[in-house]
Each structure stands twice: as structure tokens, then as C-alpha cells.
N, C-alpha and C positions, 0 to 999 in steps of 0.2 A: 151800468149795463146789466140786464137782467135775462140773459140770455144764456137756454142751458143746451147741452149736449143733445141732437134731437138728427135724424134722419126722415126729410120730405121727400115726395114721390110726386114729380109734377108730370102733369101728360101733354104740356104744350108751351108756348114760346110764351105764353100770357100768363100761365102758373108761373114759369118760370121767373117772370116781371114780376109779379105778385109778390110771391115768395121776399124779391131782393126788397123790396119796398116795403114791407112788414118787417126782416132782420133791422132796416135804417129806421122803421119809426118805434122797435125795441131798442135803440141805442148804438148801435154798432157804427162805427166812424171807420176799420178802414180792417178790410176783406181781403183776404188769400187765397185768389180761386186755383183751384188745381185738377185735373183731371184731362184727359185725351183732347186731340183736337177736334171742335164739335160736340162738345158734350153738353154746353151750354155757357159756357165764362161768360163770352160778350152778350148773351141774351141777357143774364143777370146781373150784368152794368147796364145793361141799358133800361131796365127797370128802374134801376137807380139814378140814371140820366132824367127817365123820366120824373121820376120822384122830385126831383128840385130845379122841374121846370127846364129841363131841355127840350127842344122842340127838333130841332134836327135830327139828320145821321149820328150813328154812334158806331163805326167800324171797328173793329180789331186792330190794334195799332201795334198789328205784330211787325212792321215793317219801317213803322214810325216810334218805337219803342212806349212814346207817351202820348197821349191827347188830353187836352183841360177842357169842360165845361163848367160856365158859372152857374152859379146857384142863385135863380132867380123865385124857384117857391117861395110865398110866405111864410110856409110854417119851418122851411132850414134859413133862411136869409138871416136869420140873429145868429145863427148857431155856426153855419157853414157859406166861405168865398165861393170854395169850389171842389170839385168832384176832379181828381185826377184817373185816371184809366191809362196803367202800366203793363205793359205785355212785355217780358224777360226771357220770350222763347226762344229768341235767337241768341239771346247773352248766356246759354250756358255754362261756357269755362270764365266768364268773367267773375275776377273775388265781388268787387262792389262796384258794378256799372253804373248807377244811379244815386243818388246823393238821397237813400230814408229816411235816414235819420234825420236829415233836417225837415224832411218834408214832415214825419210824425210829428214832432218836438212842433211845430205848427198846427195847432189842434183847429183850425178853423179849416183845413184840408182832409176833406174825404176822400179818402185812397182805394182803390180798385188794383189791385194786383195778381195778373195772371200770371202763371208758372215762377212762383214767387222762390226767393234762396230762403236752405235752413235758416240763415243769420237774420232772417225776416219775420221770422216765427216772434212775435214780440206781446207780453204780455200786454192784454188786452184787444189785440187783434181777434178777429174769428175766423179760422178754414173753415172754408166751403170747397167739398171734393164732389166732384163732378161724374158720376156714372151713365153710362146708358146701359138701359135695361131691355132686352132680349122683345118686347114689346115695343121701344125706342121711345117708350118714355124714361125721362131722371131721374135718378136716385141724386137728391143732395142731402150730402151729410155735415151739418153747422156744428162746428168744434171750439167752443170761445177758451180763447186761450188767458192762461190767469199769469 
């Protein structure tokens, strides 16, 4: 993965897509988005939904903790099953509500993780933190972790 330290300024839900679908075809397999509610997390999976051929909804699975789509693109289908989209808003005080680790150690799983735990920080992930800016366009900041 060849993705460095960088801060984008998107002015719309279509930058924003943009954006997530350029970090996945620089390499990035599995995202740590973080930032207020509304800032843009789900707009930025769902660029990635689209990216490997989702056609549907892509909601906030703040209430369903997880949602899967498969990876029907051509150019992920060798690469990647499926796109997971994780939202851990509500598990705050939980140590480890969800099973990462196995999901990582499965590299054919492309992870989306919203309000992700410190213990998730894992090398080779990238944060992407989530600002809005006084104009109410995004500040995102891509952090590849090593």
C-alpha cells in the first residue's frame, strides 16, 4: 500500500465517494472512520459499496452494528468477497464486541469501520477522521497506519 499521510477537502457527497474509491484502488483494505455524527463515515462506505459493485442502500448500521456487501466489480472480485460496514457507536463501554481479528486475518474482507476501538488501530489500516468545515464541506484526514 502506498498511501501517505494527506488531508482532502471534499464539498460534496460525490467527493466524498470519490475520494473513498481512489484510497481502495491505492490499496487500502480496511478504514477507521472517525469523526462526529454526520460528518460523512457512511457517505465514504458508500463510495466503497459502490466501488465493488453495490447497487443498493448502503445505511448506517448504527443500529444493526454490521452490514455485508458482496463484491461483485471486476477489477475487486480476485482481490475481495466482501465489503463489511461496522458502526461501534453504540458499543462504547464494550472491551471487544465484535470478532477483528478474525475478520482482518481474512484478507479477502474489506472492512469499514465507524467509531472504531484504540485496540483497532492495527498496522496497516488507514484513519480517515472526519471534520466539517464552517462552509459544511469535509475535511478528511487519511493516516495509513504502519
Amino acid at each position: 500500500m502506498g498511501l501517505k499521510s494527506k488531508t482532502y477537502i471534499t464539498y460534496s457527497p460525490e467527493e466524498t465517494k470519490k475520494l473513498a474509491q481512489k484510497l481502495l484502488q491505492d490499496g487500502a483494505r480496511i478504514f477507521l472512520l472517525t469523526g462526529q455524527l454526520g460528518t460523512g463515515k457512511s457517505t465514504f462506505v458508500r463510495g466503497l459499496a459502490q466501488a465493488v459493485g453495490w447497487k443498493g442502500e448502503v445505511p448506517s448500521p448504527t443500529f444493526t452494528l454490521m452490514k455485508e456487501y458482496p463484491v461483485t466489480a471486476k477489477q475487486y472480485k480476485k482481490q475481495f468477497d466482501l465489503l463489511m460496514h461496522v458502526d461501534l457507536y453504540r458499543l462504547e463501554d464494550e472491551p471487544n464486541p465484535l470478532p477483528l481479528d478474525e475478520w482482518v486475518e481474512y484478507s479477502r474482507r474489506l472492512l469499514a469501520v465507524e467509531w472504531p476501538k484504540q485496540q483497532w488501530r492495527i498496522p496497516g489500516s488507514v484513519e480517515i477522521n472526519f471534520t466539517v468545515l464552517p462552509d459544511q464541506s469535509r475535511q478528511i484526514e487519511v493516516i495509513p497506519l504502519a
